[in-house]
ChimeraX commands (.cxc) that place a marker at each C-alpha (Angstrom):
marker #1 position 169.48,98.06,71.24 radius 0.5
marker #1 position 172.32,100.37,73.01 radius 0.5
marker #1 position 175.24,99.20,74.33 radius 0.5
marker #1 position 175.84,99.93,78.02 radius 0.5
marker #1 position 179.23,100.17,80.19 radius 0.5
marker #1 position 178.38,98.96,84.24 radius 0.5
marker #1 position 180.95,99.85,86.10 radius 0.5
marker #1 position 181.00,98.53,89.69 radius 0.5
marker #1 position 183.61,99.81,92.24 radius 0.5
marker #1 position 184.74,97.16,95.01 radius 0.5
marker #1 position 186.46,97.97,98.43 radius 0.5
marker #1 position 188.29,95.38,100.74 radius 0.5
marker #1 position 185.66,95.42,103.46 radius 0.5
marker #1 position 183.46,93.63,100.62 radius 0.5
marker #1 position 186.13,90.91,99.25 radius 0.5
marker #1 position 184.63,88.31,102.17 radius 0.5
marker #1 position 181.25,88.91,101.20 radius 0.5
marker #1 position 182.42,88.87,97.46 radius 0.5
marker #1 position 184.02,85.43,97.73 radius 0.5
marker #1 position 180.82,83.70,99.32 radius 0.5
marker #1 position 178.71,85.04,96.63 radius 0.5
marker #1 position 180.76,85.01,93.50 radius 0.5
marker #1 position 179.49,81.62,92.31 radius 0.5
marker #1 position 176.16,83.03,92.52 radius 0.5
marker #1 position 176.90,86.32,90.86 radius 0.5
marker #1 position 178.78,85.02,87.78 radius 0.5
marker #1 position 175.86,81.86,87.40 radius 0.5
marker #1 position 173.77,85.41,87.24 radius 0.5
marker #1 position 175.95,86.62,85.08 radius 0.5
marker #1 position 176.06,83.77,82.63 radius 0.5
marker #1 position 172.36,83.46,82.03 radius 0.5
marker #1 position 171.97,87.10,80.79 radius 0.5
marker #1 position 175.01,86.15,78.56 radius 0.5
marker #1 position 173.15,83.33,77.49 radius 0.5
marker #1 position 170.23,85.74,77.12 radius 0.5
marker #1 position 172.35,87.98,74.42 radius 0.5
marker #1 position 172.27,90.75,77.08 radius 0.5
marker #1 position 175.41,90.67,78.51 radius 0.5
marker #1 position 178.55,90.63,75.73 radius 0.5
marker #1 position 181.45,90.53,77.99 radius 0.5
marker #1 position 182.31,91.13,81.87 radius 0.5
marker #1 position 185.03,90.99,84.13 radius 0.5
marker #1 position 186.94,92.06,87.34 radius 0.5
marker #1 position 189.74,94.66,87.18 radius 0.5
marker #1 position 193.29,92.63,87.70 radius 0.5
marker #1 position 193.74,94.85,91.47 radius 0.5
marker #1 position 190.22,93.06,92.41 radius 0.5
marker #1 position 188.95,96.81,93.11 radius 0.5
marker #1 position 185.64,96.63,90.71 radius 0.5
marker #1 position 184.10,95.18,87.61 radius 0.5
marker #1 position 183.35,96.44,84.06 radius 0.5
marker #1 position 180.25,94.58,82.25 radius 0.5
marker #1 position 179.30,95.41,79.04 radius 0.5
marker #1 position 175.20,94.83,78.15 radius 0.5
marker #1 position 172.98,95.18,76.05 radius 0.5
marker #1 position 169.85,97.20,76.78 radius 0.5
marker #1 position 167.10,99.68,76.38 radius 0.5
marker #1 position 168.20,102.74,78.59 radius 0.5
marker #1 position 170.35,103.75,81.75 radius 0.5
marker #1 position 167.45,102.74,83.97 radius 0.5
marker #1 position 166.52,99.96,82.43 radius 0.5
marker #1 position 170.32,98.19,83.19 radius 0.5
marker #1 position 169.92,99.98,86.17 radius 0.5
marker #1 position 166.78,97.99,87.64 radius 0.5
marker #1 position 168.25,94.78,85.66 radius 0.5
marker #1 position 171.64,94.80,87.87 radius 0.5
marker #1 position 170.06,95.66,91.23 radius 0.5
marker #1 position 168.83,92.06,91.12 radius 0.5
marker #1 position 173.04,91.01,90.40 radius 0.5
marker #1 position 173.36,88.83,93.84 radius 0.5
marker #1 position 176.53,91.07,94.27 radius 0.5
marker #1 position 173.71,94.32,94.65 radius 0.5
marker #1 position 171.29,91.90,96.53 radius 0.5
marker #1 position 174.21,91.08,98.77 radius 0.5
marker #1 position 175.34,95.15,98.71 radius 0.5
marker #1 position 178.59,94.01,98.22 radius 0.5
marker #1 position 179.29,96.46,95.45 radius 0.5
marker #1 position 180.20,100.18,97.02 radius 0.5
marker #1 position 179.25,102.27,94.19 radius 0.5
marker #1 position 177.73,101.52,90.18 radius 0.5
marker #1 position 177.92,103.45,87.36 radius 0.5
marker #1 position 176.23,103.13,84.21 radius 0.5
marker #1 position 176.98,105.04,80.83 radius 0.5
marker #1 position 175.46,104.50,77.09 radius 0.5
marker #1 position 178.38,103.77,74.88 radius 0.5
marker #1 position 178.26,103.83,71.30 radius 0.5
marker #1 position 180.97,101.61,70.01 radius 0.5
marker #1 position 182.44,102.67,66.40 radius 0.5
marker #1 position 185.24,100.61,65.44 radius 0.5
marker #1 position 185.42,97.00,66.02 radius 0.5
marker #1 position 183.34,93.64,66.90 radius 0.5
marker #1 position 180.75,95.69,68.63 radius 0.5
marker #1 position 180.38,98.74,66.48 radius 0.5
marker #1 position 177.28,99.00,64.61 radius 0.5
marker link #1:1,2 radius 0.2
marker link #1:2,3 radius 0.2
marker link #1:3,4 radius 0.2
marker link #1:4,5 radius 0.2
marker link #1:5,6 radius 0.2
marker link #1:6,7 radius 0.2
marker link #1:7,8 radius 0.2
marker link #1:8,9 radius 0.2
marker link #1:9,10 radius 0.2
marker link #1:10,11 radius 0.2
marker link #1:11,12 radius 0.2
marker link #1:12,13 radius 0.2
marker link #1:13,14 radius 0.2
marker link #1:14,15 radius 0.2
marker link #1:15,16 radius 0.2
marker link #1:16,17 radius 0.2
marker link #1:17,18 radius 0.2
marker link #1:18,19 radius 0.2
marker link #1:19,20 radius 0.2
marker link #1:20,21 radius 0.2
marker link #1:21,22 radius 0.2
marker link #1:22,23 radius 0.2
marker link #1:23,24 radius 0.2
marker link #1:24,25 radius 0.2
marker link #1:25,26 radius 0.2
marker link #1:26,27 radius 0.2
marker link #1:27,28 radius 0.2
marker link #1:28,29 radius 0.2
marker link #1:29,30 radius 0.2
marker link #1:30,31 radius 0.2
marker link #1:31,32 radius 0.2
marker link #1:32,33 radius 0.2
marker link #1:33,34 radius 0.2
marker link #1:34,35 radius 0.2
marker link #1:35,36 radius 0.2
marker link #1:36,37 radius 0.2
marker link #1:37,38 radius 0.2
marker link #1:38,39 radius 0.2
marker link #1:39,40 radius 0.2
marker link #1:40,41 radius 0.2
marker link #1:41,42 radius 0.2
marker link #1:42,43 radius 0.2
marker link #1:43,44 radius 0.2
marker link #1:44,45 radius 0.2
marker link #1:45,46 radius 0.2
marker link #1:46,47 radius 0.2
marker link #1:47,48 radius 0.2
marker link #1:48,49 radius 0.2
marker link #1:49,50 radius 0.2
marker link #1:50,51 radius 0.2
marker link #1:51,52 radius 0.2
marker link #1:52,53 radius 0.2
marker link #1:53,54 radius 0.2
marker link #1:54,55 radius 0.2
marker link #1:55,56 radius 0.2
marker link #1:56,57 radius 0.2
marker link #1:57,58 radius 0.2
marker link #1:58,59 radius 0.2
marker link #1:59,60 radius 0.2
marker link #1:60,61 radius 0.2
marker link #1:61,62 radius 0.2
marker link #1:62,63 radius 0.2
marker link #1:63,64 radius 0.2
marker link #1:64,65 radius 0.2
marker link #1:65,66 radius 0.2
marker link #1:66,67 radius 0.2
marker link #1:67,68 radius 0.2
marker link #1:68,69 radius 0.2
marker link #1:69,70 radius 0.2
marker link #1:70,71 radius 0.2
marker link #1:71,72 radius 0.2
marker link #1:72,73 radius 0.2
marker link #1:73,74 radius 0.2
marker link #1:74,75 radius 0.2
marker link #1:75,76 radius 0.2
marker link #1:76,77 radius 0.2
marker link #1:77,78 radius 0.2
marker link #1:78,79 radius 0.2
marker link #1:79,80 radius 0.2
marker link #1:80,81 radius 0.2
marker link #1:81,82 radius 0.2
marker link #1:82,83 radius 0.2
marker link #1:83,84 radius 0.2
marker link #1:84,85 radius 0.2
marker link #1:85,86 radius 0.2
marker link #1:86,87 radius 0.2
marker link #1:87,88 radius 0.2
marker link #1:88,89 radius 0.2
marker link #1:89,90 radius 0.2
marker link #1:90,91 radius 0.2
marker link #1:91,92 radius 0.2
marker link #1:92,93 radius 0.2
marker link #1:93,94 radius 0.2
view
Protein backbone atom coordinates (compact mmCIF):
# COMPACT_ATOMS: atom_id res chain seq x y z
CA UNK A 1 0.00 0.00 0.00
CA UNK A 2 1.28 3.75 -0.91
CA UNK A 3 1.78 6.25 1.37
CA UNK A 4 -0.23 9.44 0.81
CA UNK A 5 0.42 13.25 1.99
CA UNK A 6 -3.38 15.20 2.53
CA UNK A 7 -2.80 18.44 2.77
CA UNK A 8 -5.76 20.63 3.83
CA UNK A 9 -5.52 24.49 3.72
CA UNK A 10 -7.66 26.43 6.48
CA UNK A 11 -8.74 30.18 6.35
CA UNK A 12 -10.11 32.27 9.38
CA UNK A 13 -13.66 32.47 8.09
CA UNK A 14 -13.61 28.54 8.86
CA UNK A 15 -11.89 28.54 12.52
CA UNK A 16 -15.76 28.90 14.08
CA UNK A 17 -16.97 26.17 12.12
CA UNK A 18 -13.61 24.29 12.81
CA UNK A 19 -13.95 24.55 16.59
CA UNK A 20 -17.65 23.10 16.69
CA UNK A 21 -16.60 20.21 14.68
CA UNK A 22 -13.13 19.33 15.73
CA UNK A 23 -14.20 16.70 18.27
CA UNK A 24 -15.95 15.09 15.55
CA UNK A 25 -13.21 15.33 12.97
CA UNK A 26 -10.30 14.02 15.09
CA UNK A 27 -12.89 10.95 16.68
CA UNK A 28 -12.90 10.49 12.59
CA UNK A 29 -9.61 10.73 12.53
CA UNK A 30 -8.76 8.26 15.25
CA UNK A 31 -10.74 5.34 13.94
CA UNK A 32 -8.88 5.25 10.55
CA UNK A 33 -5.73 5.38 12.81
CA UNK A 34 -7.07 2.62 14.59
CA UNK A 35 -7.81 1.14 11.16
CA UNK A 36 -3.84 1.26 10.19
CA UNK A 37 -4.85 3.87 7.55
CA UNK A 38 -3.93 6.89 8.93
CA UNK A 39 -0.03 6.97 10.45
CA UNK A 40 0.14 10.42 11.71
CA UNK A 41 -1.87 13.88 11.39
CA UNK A 42 -1.83 17.20 12.60
CA UNK A 43 -2.56 21.01 12.34
CA UNK A 44 0.15 23.46 11.22
CA UNK A 45 1.32 25.56 14.58
CA UNK A 46 -0.33 29.14 12.62
CA UNK A 47 -3.78 27.00 12.66
CA UNK A 48 -3.81 27.73 8.71
CA UNK A 49 -4.23 23.83 7.52
CA UNK A 50 -3.48 20.24 8.29
CA UNK A 51 -1.00 17.60 6.97
CA UNK A 52 -2.27 13.78 7.37
CA UNK A 53 -0.31 11.14 6.34
CA UNK A 54 -2.42 7.68 5.11
CA UNK A 55 -2.20 4.85 3.92
CA UNK A 56 -3.98 3.90 0.71
CA UNK A 57 -4.58 2.53 -2.70
CA UNK A 58 -4.44 5.67 -5.06
CA UNK A 59 -5.01 9.58 -5.17
CA UNK A 60 -8.72 8.97 -5.62
CA UNK A 61 -9.13 6.50 -3.45
CA UNK A 62 -7.91 9.00 -0.25
CA UNK A 63 -9.66 11.34 -2.15
CA UNK A 64 -13.32 9.77 -1.79
CA UNK A 65 -12.08 8.43 1.81
CA UNK A 66 -11.53 12.20 3.19
CA UNK A 67 -14.60 13.78 1.59
CA UNK A 68 -16.50 11.89 4.29
CA UNK A 69 -13.72 13.82 7.10
CA UNK A 70 -16.69 15.84 9.05
CA UNK A 71 -14.28 18.83 8.40
CA UNK A 72 -15.21 18.19 4.24
CA UNK A 73 -18.85 17.24 5.28
CA UNK A 74 -18.90 20.49 7.20
CA UNK A 75 -16.80 22.34 4.03
CA UNK A 76 -14.81 23.79 6.49
CA UNK A 77 -11.59 22.99 4.71
CA UNK A 78 -10.90 25.74 1.70
CA UNK A 79 -8.78 23.71 -0.48
CA UNK A 80 -7.14 19.69 -0.30
CA UNK A 81 -4.38 18.37 -1.83
CA UNK A 82 -3.30 14.96 -2.15
CA UNK A 83 0.20 13.61 -3.40
CA UNK A 84 1.72 9.83 -3.43
CA UNK A 85 4.86 9.97 -1.40
CA UNK A 86 7.35 7.39 -1.36
CA UNK A 87 9.20 7.61 1.87
CA UNK A 88 13.03 6.33 1.71
CA UNK A 89 14.76 6.90 4.82
CA UNK A 90 13.25 6.41 8.12
CA UNK A 91 10.21 4.72 10.20
CA UNK A 92 8.07 4.83 7.16
CA UNK A 93 10.38 3.94 4.34
CA UNK A 94 9.86 0.68 2.84
Amino acid sequence: MAHFLVNYTYSSATAEGRDRVRAEHRDWLRDLLARDIVVVAGPYADDSGATIIVKGESADQVGTLFAEDPFAVEKLVDAVAIQEWKPVMGVLAE
